[in-house]
C-alpha positions as CSV (number, residue, x, y, z in Angstrom):
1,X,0.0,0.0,0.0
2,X,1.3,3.1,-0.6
3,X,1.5,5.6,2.3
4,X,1.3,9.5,2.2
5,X,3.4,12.6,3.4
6,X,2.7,13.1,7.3
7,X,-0.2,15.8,7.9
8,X,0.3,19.4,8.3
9,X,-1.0,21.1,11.9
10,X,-3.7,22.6,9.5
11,X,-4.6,19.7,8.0
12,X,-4.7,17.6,11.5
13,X,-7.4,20.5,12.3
14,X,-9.1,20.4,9.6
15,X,-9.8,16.7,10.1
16,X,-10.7,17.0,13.9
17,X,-13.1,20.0,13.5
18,X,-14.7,17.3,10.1
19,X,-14.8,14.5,13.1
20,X,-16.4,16.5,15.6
21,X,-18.9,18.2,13.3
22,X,-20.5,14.5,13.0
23,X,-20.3,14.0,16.6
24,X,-17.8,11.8,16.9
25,X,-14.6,11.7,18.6
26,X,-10.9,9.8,17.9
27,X,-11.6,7.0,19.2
28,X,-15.6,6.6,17.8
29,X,-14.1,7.2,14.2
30,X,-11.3,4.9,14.9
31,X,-13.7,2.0,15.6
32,X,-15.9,2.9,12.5
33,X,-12.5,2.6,10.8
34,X,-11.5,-0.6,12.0
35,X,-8.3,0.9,13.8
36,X,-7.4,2.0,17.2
37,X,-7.6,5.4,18.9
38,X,-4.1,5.7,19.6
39,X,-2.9,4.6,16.6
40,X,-5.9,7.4,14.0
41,X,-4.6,9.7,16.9
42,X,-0.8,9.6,15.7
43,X,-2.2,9.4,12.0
44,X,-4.4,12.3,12.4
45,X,-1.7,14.7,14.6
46,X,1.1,13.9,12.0
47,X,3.4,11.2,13.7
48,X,2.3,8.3,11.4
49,X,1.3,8.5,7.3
50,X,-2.4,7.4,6.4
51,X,-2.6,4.8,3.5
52,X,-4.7,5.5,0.4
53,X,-7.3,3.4,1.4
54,X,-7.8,5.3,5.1
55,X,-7.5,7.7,3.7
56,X,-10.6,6.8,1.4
57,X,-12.3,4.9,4.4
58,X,-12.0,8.3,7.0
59,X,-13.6,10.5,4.6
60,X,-16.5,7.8,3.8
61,X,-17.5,7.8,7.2
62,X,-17.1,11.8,8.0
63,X,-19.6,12.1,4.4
64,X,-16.7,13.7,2.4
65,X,-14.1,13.4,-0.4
66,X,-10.3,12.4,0.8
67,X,-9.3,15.5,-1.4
68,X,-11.4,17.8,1.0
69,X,-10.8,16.1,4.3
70,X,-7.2,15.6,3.8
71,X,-6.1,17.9,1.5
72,X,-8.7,21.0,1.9
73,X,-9.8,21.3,-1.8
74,X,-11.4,19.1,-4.6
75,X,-9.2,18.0,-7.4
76,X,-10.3,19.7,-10.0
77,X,-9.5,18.7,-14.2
78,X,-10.5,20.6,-17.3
């Protein structure tokens, strides 16, 4: 699987404010996900890289596109 750069701060908070907006919390999306709090927690703040897919599977569950969640724009092509 191929893994991603680690997060920016902005990005980390632009995916908690996403998680709390649907009332979850770290370790509610984490179980949704399949993972474990601690380990979406270093994923989310930036000490470990998300793969492509949870990347895919986060942003399924929050009701939004990996390019918004993650990245803070939709990809865009002419």
């Amino acid at each position: 699987m191929q893994a991603y750069t680690y997060l920016l701060e902005e990005d980390s908070r632009r995916i908690k404010a996403a998680i709390v907006s649907k009332g979850l919390n770290i370790k509610m999306l984490a179980e949704k996900a399949g993972s474990t709090r601690a380990t979406l927690s270093n994923k989310i703040n930036g000490k470990t890289e998300f793969t492509r897919s949870e990347m895919e599977t986060i942003a399924k569950i929050l009701n939004t596109s990996p390019q918004t969640l993650f990245f803070g724009h939709e990809l865009r092509f002419a």
